[in-house]
Every structure is written in C-alpha cells, then in structure tokens.
C-alpha positions as CSV (number, residue, x, y, z in Angstrom):
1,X,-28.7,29.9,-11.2
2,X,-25.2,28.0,-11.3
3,X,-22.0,29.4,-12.7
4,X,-22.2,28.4,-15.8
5,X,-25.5,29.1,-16.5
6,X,-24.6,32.7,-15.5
7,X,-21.8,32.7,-17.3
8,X,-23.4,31.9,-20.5
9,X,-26.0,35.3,-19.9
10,X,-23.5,37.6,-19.3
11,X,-20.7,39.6,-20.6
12,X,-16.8,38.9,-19.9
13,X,-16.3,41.9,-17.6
14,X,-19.8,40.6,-15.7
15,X,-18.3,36.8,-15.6
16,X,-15.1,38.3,-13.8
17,X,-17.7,40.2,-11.3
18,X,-19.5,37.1,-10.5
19,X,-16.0,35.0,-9.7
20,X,-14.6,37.2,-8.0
21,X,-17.9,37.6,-5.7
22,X,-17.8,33.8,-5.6
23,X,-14.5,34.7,-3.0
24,X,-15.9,37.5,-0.9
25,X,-18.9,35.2,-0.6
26,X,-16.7,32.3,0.4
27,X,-14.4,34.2,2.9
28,X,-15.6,32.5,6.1
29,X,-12.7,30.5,5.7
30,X,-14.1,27.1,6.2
31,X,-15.3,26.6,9.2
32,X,-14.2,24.8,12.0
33,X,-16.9,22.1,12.8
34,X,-16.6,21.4,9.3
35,X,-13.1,20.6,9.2
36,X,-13.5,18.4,12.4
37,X,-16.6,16.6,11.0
38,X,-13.9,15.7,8.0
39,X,-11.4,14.1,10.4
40,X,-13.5,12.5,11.5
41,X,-14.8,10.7,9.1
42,X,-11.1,10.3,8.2
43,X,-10.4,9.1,11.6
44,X,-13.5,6.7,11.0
45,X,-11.8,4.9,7.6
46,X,-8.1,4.9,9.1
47,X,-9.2,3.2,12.2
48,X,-10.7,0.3,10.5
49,X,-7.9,0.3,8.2
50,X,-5.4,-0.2,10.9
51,X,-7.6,-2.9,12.9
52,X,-7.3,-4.9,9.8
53,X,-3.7,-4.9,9.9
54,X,-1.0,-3.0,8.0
55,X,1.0,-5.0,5.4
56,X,1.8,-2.4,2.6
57,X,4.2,0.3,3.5
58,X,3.1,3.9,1.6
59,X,2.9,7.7,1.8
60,X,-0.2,7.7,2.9
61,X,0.6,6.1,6.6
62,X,2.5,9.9,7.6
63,X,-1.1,11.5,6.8
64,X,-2.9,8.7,8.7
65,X,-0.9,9.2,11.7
66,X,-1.1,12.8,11.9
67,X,-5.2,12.7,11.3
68,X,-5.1,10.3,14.3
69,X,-2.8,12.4,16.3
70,X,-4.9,15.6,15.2
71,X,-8.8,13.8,16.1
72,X,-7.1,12.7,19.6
73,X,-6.3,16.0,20.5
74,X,-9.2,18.5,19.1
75,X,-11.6,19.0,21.9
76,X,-14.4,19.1,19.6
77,X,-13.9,15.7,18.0
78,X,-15.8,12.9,18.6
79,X,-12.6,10.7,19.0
80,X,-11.0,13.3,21.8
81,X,-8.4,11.4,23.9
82,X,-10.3,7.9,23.1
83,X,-8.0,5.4,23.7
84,X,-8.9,3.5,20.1
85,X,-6.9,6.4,18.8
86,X,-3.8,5.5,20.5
87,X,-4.0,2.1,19.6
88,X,-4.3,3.0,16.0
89,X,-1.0,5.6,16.1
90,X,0.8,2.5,17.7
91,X,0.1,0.0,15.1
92,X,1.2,3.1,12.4
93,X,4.3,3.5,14.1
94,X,5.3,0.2,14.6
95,X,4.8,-1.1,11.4
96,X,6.7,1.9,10.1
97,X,9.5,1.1,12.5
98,X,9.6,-2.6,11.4
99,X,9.9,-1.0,7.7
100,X,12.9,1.0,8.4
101,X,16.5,0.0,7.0
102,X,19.8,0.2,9.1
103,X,19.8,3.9,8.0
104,X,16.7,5.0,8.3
105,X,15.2,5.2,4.9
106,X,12.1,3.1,3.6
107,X,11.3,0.9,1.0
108,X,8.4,2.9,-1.5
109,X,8.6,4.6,-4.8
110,X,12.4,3.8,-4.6
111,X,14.7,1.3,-2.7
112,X,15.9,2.7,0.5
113,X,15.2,6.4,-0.8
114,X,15.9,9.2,1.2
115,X,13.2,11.7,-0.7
116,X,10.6,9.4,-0.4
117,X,11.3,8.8,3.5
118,X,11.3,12.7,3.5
119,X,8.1,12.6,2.2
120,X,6.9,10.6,4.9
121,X,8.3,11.8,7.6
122,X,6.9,15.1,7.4
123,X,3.4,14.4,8.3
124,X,5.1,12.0,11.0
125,X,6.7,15.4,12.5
126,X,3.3,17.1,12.3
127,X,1.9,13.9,14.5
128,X,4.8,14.5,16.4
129,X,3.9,18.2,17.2
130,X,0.7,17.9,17.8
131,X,1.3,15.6,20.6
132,X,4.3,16.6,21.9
133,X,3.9,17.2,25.8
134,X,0.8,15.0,26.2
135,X,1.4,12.8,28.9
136,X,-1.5,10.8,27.8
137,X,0.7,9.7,24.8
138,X,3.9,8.8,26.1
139,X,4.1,5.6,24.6
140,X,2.9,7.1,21.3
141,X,5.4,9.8,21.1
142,X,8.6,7.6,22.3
143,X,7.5,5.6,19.1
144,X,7.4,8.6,16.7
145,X,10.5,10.1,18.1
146,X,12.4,6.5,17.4
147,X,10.8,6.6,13.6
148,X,12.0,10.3,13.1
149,X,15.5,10.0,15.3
150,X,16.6,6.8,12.9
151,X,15.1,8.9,9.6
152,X,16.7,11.8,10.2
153,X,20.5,10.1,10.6
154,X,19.6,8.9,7.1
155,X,18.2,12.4,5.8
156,X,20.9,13.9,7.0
157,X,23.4,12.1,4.3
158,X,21.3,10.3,2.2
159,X,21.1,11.1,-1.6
160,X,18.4,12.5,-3.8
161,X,17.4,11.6,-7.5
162,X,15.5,15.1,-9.0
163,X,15.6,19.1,-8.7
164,X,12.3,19.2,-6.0
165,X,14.2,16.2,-4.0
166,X,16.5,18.3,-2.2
167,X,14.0,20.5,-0.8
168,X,11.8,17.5,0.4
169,X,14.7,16.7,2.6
170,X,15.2,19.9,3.9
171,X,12.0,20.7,4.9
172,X,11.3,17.3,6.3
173,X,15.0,17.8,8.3
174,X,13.9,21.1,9.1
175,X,10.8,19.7,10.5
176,X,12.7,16.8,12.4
177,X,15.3,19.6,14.6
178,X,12.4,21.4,15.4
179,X,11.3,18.3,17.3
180,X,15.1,16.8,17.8
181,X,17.6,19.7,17.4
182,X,20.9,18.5,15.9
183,X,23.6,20.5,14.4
184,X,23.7,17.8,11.8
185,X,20.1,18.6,10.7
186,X,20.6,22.1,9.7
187,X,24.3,21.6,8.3
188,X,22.6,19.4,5.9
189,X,20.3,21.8,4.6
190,X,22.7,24.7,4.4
191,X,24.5,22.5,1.8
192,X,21.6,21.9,0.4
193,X,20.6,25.2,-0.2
194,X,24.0,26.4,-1.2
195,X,23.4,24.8,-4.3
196,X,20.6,27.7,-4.8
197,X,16.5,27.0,-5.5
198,X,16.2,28.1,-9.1
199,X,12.9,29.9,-9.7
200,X,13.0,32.3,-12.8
201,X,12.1,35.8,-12.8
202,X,8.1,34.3,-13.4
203,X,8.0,32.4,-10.9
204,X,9.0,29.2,-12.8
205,X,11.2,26.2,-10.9
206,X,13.8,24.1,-12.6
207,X,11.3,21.4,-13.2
208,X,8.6,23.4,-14.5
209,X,6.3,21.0,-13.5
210,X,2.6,21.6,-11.7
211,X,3.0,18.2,-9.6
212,X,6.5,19.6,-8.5
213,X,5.5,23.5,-8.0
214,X,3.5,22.6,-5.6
215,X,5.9,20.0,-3.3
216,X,8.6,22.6,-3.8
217,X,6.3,25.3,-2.6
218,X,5.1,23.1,0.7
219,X,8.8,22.6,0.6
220,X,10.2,26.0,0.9
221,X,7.5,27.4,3.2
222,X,8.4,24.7,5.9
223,X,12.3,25.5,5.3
224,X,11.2,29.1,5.4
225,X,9.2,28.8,8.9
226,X,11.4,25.9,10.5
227,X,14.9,27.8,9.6
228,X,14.1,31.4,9.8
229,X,14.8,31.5,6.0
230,X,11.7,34.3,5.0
231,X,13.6,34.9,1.5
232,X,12.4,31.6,0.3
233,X,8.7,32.6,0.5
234,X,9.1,35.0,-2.3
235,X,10.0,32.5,-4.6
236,X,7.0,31.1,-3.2
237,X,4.8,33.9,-4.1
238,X,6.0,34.3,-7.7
239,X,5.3,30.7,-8.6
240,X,1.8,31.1,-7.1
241,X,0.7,33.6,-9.3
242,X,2.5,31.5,-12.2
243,X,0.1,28.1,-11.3
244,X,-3.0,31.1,-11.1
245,X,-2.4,32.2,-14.7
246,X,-1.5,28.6,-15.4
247,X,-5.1,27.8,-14.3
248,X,-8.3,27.1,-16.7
249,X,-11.6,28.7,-15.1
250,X,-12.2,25.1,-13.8
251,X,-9.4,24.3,-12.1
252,X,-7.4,22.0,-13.9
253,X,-3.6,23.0,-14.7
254,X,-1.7,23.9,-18.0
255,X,1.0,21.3,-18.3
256,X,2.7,21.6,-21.5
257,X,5.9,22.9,-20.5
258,X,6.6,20.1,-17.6
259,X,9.9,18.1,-17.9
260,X,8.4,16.2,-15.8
261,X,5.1,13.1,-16.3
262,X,2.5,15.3,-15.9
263,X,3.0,16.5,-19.1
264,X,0.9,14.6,-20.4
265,X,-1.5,14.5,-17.3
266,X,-4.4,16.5,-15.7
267,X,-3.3,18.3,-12.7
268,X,-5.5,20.6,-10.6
269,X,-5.1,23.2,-8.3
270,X,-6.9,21.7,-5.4
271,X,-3.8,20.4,-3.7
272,X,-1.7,24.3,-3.4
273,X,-4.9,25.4,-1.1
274,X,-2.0,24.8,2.2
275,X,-0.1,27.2,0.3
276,X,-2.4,29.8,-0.9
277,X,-3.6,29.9,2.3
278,X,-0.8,30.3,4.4
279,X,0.8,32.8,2.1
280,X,-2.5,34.8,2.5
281,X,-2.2,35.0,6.2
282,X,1.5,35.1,6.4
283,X,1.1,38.7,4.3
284,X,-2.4,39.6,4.5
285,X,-2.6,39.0,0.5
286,X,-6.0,38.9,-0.7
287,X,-4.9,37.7,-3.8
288,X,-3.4,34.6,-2.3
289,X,-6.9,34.6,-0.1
290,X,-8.9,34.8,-3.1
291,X,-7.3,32.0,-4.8
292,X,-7.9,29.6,-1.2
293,X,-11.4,30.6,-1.6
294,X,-12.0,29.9,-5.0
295,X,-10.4,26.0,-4.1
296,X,-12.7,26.0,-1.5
297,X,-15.3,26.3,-3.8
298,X,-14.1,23.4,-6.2
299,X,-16.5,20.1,-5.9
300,X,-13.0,18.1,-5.7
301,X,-12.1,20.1,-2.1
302,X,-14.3,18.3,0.3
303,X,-12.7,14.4,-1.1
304,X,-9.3,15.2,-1.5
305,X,-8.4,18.2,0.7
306,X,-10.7,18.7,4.0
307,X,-9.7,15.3,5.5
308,X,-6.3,16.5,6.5
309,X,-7.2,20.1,7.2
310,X,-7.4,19.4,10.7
311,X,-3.5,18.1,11.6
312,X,-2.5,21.2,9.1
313,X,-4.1,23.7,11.1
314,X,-3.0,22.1,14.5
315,X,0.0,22.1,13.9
316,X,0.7,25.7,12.0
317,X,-1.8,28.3,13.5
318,X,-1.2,30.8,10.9
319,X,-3.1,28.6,8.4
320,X,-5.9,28.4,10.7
321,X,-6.9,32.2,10.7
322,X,-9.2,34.0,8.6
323,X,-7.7,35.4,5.3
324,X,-8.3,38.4,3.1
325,X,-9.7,38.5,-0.3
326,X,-9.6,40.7,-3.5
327,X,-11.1,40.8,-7.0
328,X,-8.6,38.4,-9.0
329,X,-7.7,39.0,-12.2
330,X,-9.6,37.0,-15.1
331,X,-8.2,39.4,-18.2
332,X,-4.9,38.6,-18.9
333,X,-2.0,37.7,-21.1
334,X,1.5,36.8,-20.1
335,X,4.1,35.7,-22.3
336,X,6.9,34.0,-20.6
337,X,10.1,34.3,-21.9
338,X,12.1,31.4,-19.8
339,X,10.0,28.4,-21.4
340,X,8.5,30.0,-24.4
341,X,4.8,29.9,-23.8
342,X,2.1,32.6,-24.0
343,X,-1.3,32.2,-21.9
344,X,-4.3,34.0,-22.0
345,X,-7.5,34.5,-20.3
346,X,-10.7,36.6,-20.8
347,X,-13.6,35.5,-18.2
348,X,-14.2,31.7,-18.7
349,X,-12.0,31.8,-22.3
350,X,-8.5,31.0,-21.9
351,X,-5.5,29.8,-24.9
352,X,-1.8,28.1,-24.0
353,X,0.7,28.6,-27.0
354,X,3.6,26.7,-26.4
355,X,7.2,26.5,-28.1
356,X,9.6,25.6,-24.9
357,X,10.5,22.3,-25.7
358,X,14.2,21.1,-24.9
359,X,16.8,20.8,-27.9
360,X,17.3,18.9,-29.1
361,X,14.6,16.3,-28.5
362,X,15.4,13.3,-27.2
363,X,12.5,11.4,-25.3
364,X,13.4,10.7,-21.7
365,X,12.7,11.5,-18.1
366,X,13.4,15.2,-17.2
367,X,13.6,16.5,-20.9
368,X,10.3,19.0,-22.2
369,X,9.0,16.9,-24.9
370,X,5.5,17.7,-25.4
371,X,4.6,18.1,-28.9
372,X,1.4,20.3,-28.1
373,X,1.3,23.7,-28.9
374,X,-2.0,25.1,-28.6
375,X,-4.9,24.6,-26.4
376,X,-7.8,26.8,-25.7
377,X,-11.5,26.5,-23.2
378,X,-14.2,28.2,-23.7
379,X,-16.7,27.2,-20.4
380,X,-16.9,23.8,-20.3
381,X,-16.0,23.3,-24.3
382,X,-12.3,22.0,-24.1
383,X,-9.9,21.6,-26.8
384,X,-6.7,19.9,-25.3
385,X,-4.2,20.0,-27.4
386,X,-3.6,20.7,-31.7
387,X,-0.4,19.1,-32.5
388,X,0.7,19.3,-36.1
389,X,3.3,16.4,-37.8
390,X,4.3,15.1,-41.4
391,X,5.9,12.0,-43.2
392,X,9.5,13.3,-43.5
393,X,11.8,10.4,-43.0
394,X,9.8,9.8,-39.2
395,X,10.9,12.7,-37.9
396,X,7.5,13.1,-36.0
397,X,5.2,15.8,-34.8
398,X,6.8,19.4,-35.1
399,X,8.6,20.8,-32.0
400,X,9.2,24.9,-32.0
401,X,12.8,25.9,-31.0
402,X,11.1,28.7,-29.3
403,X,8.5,31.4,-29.4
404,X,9.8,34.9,-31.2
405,X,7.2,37.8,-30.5
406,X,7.0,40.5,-33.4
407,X,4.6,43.3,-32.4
408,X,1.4,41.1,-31.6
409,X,2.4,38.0,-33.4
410,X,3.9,34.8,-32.0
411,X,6.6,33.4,-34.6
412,X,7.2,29.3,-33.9
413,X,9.8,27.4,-35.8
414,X,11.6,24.5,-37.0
415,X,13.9,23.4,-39.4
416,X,14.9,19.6,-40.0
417,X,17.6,18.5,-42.9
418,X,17.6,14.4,-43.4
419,X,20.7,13.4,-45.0
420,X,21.9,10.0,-46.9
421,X,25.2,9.0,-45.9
422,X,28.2,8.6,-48.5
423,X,31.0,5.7,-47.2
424,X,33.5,6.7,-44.5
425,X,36.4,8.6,-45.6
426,X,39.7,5.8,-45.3
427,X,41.2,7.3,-42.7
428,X,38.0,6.4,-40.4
429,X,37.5,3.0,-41.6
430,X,38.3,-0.1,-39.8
431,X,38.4,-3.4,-40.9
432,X,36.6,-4.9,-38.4
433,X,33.6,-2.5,-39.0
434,X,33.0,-2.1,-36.0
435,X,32.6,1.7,-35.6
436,X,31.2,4.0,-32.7
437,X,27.1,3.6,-31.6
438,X,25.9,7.0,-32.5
439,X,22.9,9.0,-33.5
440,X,22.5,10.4,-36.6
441,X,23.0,13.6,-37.3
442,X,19.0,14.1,-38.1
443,X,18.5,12.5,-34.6
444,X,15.7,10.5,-35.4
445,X,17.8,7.0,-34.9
446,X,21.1,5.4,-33.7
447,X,23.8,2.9,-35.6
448,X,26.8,1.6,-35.2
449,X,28.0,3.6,-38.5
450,X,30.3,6.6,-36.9
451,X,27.8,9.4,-38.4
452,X,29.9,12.7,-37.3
453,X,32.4,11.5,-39.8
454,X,30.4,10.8,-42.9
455,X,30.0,12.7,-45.7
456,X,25.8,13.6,-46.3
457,X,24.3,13.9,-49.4
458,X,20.3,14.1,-51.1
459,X,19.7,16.4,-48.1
460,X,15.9,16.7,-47.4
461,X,14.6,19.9,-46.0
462,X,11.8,20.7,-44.2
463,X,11.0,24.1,-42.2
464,X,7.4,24.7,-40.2
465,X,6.3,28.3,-39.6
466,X,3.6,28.8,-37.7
467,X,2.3,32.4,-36.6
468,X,-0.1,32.9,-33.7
469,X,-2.4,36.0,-33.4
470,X,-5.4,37.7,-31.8
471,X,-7.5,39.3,-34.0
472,X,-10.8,40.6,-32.5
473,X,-12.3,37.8,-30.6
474,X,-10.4,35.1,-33.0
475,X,-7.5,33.2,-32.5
476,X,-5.6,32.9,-36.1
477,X,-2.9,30.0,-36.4
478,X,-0.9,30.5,-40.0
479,X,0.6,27.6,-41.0
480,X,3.3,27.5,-43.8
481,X,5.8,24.1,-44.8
482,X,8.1,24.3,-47.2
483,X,10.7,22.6,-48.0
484,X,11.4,19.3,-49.6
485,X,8.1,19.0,-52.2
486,X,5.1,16.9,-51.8
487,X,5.6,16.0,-48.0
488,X,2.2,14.6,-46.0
489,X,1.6,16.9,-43.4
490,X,-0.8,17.2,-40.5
491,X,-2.6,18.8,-37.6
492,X,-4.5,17.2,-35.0
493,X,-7.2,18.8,-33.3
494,X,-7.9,16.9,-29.8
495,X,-10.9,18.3,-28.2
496,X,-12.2,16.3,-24.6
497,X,-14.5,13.6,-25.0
498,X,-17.9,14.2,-24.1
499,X,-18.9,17.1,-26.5
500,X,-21.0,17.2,-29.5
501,X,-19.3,18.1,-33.0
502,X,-21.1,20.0,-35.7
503,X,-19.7,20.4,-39.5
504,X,-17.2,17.7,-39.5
505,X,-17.5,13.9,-41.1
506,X,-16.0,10.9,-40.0
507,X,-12.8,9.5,-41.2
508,X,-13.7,5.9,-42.4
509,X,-16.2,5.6,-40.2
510,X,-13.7,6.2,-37.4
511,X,-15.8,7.4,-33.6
512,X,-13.1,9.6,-32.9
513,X,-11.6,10.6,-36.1
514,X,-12.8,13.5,-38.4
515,X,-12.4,15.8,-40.9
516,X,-13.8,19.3,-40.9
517,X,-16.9,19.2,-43.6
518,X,-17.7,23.0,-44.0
519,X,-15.6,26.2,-43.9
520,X,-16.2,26.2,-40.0
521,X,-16.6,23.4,-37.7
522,X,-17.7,23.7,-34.0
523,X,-17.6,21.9,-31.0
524,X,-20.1,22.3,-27.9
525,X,-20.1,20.4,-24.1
526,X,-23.7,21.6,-22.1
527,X,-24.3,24.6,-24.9
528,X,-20.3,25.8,-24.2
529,X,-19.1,26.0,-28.2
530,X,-15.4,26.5,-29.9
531,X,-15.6,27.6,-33.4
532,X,-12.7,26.2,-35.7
533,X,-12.1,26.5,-39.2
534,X,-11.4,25.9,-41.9
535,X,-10.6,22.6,-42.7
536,X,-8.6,20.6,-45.5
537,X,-8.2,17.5,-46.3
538,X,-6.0,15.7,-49.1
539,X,-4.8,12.9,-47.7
540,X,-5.3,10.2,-44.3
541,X,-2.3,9.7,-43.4
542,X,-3.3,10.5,-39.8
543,X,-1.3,7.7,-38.1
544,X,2.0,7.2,-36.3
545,X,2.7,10.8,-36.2
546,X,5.2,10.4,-33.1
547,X,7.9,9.6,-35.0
548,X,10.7,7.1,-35.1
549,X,12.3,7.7,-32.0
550,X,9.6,6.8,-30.3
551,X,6.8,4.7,-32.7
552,X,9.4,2.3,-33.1
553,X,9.6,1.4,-29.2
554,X,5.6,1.0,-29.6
555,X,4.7,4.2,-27.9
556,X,2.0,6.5,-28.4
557,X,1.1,10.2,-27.6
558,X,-2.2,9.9,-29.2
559,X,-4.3,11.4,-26.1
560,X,-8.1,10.4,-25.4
561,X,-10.7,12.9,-27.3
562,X,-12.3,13.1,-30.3
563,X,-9.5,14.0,-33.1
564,X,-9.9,16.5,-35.9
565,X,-7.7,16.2,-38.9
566,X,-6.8,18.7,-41.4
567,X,-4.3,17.1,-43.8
568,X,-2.0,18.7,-47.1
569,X,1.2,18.4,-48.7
570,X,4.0,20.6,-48.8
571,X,4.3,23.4,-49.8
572,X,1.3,23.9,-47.2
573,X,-0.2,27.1,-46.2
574,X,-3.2,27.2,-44.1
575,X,-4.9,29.7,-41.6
576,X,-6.9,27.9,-39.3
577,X,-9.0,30.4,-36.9
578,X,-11.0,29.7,-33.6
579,X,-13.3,31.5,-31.6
C-alpha cells in the first residue's frame, strides 16, 4: 500500500503516525555506496561535458568541479585518482580563469557581480578542500587557488544588489581564508555583519522568500562554522521550522508572502536537505533529522540532490554522520504576526491565509504583491490560490492591509477612495503646463497633472471585508463589499490542473473557466476531493482583473489551473465554505 492510498483509509491522528514512521524507517541516513554510485554518474555526465569543450560560463561549473574533486578522492569510486579526472578539473579551472575580470568577478546573472562570483566560488573552495594536500593534484590545486586568490580580492570590496547577497559573500569569503587566510577576508565580513541578519521572532528573513531562506541559511551556517560565529545558527533553526510549517504534505513550498519571484512560483523543500541535516547533527535535533528524512523520501531527491552529496559530505564531516529522528508535528496552526499570514495543517489537509502584502502596492522587484489570499490541499487535490477583484476604476484584485485576529476569526481589509480632480488652485498653475509626473492619489496611474495639489471631488468608495474561520472540519470565507453601489466584483478559485470538477458549468464554453452549478461544487485529483460552495453568479466580467497598474503594461497574473468564478455586485455578501 502507498501513502496515499493509506492515507485515504485512515484517520488524521493515524496519517501523522504513518509519516512520522516514514522517518524512523528512513533513518539509515542514505547510505554511502549510494551517494558514491550518484557521483558517479555525475562524474560520468561532467566528464563528457568537459571533453566537448566549455564555452558558456555558469553556476553550475563550482558544483562540477567539486563532484570531480570529490569522485577523484573517495576510495570507493570508480573514478579514484584516475587521471581523466584531473584533466577534467583543469579544463574547469581554466576556462573559469580565462572568464575572470581584472578584479576577480565573472560575467553571469549580472555583469562583473560580486554575489554571483560568491556563488561560484563556494563550491570552488569545497574542490579546494577536498584536495588540498594531495600531491597528486598539484597542478589542479595551484589552478583553483589562482581562481579563488583573484575572487576573493574582488569579494572582499565588491558590491551586492539584495538582502541574501551580503551573506553569499561572506560565507564564500569565509570559505576562501579558510583556504587563504587574509585579514582582508574577515574585515569584510565583520562589516558585513555589522549591518545585522534580520530574521523575525518566527524565523522569517528580510526577503521572506523560500528561494532565499534557503541560500541565507547555507549562508549563515558556512559563516557560522568558517568564523566561529555559532549565534547565527539559531537564526538558522527558527527559519527551518518556519519553511516546515511553510510546507504542503508533498513537499512543495507556500510562497505568498515572498518579495521576491517566487511568488508566483513552485518551490520545494528538496534543496534545504544540507541544512536540515547538518543542523540535526550539529544539535542532535530529531526534528531537524526527521525533516532530512522525510526529503530523502521525496521522488525529486535522487535527480536533483544526491549528485552532489558526495563533495558535501567530504568536505564537512558533520553532515556525513547518522542523525536523530522524532515524530514531527502534522497538527498545527500558526499565525504569524510579522507578514500577516495564518497556516494550518491537520494530516495531509493544510490552508494559507494571507494579508502581508506591502503598502502601498506598487508592482516591482522586492515589493510583496501577491494578490492571493487563500489556498488549501487536501492529498493530492490542490487549490492554488482564490483571489478576489472588481471593476472599480481598475483598481485590480483586492490586497488586505493586514490580517486582525478577533477570538478565532481572521479579519482582512481594504479600503480604496477614487477621486475626480477639480482644476489647480492659481497659485499652482503654470503657464507652461508643465506640472510635476506624479501618481495619483488612488495610485492606480501616473500624470503629469501635480495630483497632491488638486482639489478631489465624486469620490468613489469601495471597502472589502473578508472574515476567515474554522468551523468544525470547514473552512468559512465571509465576504462583504460595500461601498460605491452596483460595482462588478469577483473571486477566482484556481485549483491545479489535472483534477476532475463536479457541480460546476462552463463559462461560454470556456476549458478552464467555470461557474459553480449547485450549492456545493467539488474538485477531486486520484479520489483526493475539496468541497467548495456555494456559488453565484450575476455577471462575467471575469477578465483583466489585475488592474491598471499593471494590465496596461500587458501583464498577467492569471496562473495555470482550471478557474472557478463566483461573480456579484456591490453591496456583496457571500459565505463561501470548503472542506
């Protein structure tokens, strides 16, 4: 029987029995011949890669060398100390060298970027530790030490672009004066760090992105190891348990709140295994272990993570030893204050509620925008996002300025007022008519018409309340507009593609568009179901619900799924309930 078949015969407290045995099952830790047999197979692909010939300069190359470096010096490999190896690490090297600018940085993701040479360079270090003091890789290691000798003068007072940046540097600097010690090296993260490493009380980093938890983690654990900085790891440890309650039962990562592009992206746990793992060991925490197993036990772990197991474990022996495990919890809810977003889980069924986006919104790089504030899984049965949006002057989809709790309740709200604009006061006119570029003050478009000192009138109001509850084994979502009367309002309901849905009609014949036919609807993916319900639906307007701040540079946040509309008019009440 599989886990979801089991899942399916069982009760919640059972399900949470069965996946938390999956980890004491799973505890041997990966063994060893298996995580040699994956280099090399790595070793295999790389090899032929770099008898080809290198022409493109990426990421990847740090990793290749250090898989090289790691197969040439495990006993039990089948490419131990074979010359073909060395050959291969030379033409990395060299081509890397030949890439390098005057000051040490490299040409990828950015022009001569320090961050992304960081990047880089770290897995070069691991190469570089791996083999350091074999005399049968001389010529290899003069290479590597030229490639990180010239990196690190550029590290060491280069610039950064984001948040996570500055503690790529530092750990790869850290890494480099563990092979090179230079006073320059650890000067250079010291001013780094002055600035301070911002993690909130749960665990949450400036960026509060999944993509950049996890390089900020890697990050801070090589600072912390390299610099005998052990303080950082418990910033470490509270944004682990933060990605855990952040996870669906199938891996894949709530992204909501990022300010960063996987916000509207799928991100999965698979690649914090280093860092589960090593904080398991590092503190004998089983749940840390128990969270490593259960990645271990993903289908996506052998592809994308065992390949450079090997040159990890080489080169840090604490992530080679055998970790401890405990029951994890799988009955929980958190709300967290900092980004205004509750989460739940019970078994295999798990909800996001999210209100955290940044005021006022303005979409750009760095800015939590997301309009989607409810998700939910049951199993397999997914339903990505419900978003919720009207015709009012293109303001677009409804953003909450927070998340209030009262007693069990979840309070969202906005409020936007859209003016018309009476003629400049004299004393602001100018002949010329040629006044400041500015926004208006609804923020849904710019002018050259001086807005801050015009006189509004016909002011349009429109306020969204929406109230989240459990009741029972239901979620409930009130809904109440008001405002300004007779507005078009609506909520999407995306749920993944795949699935089968039951109680709904198609919207002009549309494949992904519906409406919801009965007083409940359902949706099922391999006999997983979500109950929603029930539906209205008084209008199709259904389209261009981003808004003019964005529509009108031809974007689009519509997402891939099959769409469920319920559609009214202000004033609009409606409680919508899943299960």
């Amino acid at each position: 029987m599989n886990r979801s078949q089991f899942i399916k015969s069982v009760s919640a407290a059972a399900v949470a029995l069965k996946f938390n045995n999956l980890f004491a099952q799973n505890q041997a830790n990966y063994d060893w011949p298996k995580i040699v047999e994956a280099n090399n197979k790595a070793v295999s692909d790389i090899l032929k890669a770099t008898q080809a010939g290198l022409k493109t300069l990426k990421r990847s190359l740090g990793f290749d060398l250090a898989n090289l470096a790691a197969g040439f010096s495990e006993k039990t490999s089948n490419y131990y100390e074979k010359e073909e190896l060395i050959s291969g690490m030379k033409v990395i090297s060299e081509f890397i060298i030949s890439q390098q600018k005057a000051d040490g940085t490299l040409d990828f993701g950015n022009l001569s970027s320090p961050p992304d040479t960081a990047f880089i360079i770290e897995p070069i270090c691991a190469a570089g530790n791996i083999l350091k003091g074999n005399s049968k890789c001389q010529e290899v290691n003069l290479l590597i030490k030229k490639i990180i000798e010239k990196s690190g003068a550029g590290l060491a007072v280069g610039g950064v672009h984001t948040p996570n940046h500055r503690w790529v540097v530092c750990a790869a600097l850290a890494k480099i004066n563990h092979l090179y010690p230079n006073p320059k090296y650890t000067k250079r993260i010291a001013e780094w760090l002055s600035e301070g490493v911002f993690c909130d009380k749960d665990g949450i980093y400036l960026e509060r992105s999944m993509t950049y938890a996890e390089v900020i983690d890697r990050s801070m654990i090589t600072v912390a190891a390299y610099t005998n900085r052990p303080e950082l790891l418990k910033m470490v440890e509270r944004n682990l348990h933060w990605v855990y309650e952040c996870m669906e039962p199938n891996g894949n990562l709530v992204t909501f709140p990022s300010r960063r592009q996987d916000a509207y992206m799928q991100w999965n746990i698979l690649l914090f295994y280093p860092q589960y793992r090593f904080m398991a060991n590092k503190f004998s925490d089983g749940f840390m272990g128990s969270v490593a197993a259960f990645i271990e036990s993903m289908p996506g772990f052998d592809p994308t993570i065992s390949k450079d197991l090997l040159y990890l474990f080489l080169e840090d022996e604490i992530l080679a030893k055998k970790y401890p495990t405990k029951p994890l919890p799988t009955d929980f809810q958190r709300f967290y204050e900092g980004i205004n977003m509750l989460r739940g889980r019970k078994g295999e069924e798990t909800f996001s509620l999210f209100g955290g986006a940044d005021q006022p919104i303005i979409i750009g790089s760095g800015r939590s925008t997301n309009p989607s504030f409810f998700g939910m899984q049951k199993g397999k049965a997914i339903l990505k996002h419900i978003r919720m949006s009207s015709s009012f002057f293109s303001t677009g989809f409804f953003r909450s300025e927070g998340i209030k709790k009262v007693g069990n309740q979840y309070h969202l709200y906005q409020k936007i007022e859209a003016p018309y604009y009476q003629p400049l006061p004299d004393k602001f006119k100018k002949v010329n008519g040629d006044y400041e570029l500015s926004q208006s003050t609804d923020r849904r478009f710019w002018n050259k018409m001086d807005f801050k000192n015009r006189p509004k009138s016909n002011i349009s109001l429109l306020e969204y309340k929406v109230v989240f509850e459990e009741i029972n084994d239901e979620k409930v979502i009130n809904f109440d507009v008001r405002g300004t009367t007779g507005v078009p309002l609506v909520i999407e309901l995306t749920f993944a593609k795949g699935g089968k849905l039951l109680g709904c009609d198609s919207i002009a014949g549309s494949e992904e568009n519906f409406s919801i036919k009965e007083k409940e609807a359902s949706y099922e993916f391999e006999g997983d179901k979500i109950s929603f319900g029930p539906g209205e639906f008084t209008h199709q307007t259904i389209n261009n619900m981003e808004g003019e701040m964005y529509s009108t540079h031809f974007g689009s946040l519509r997402s891939n799924g099959m769409h469920i509309y319920i559609t009214g008019r202000t004033p609009f009440v409606h409680t919508l309930k899943l299960s």
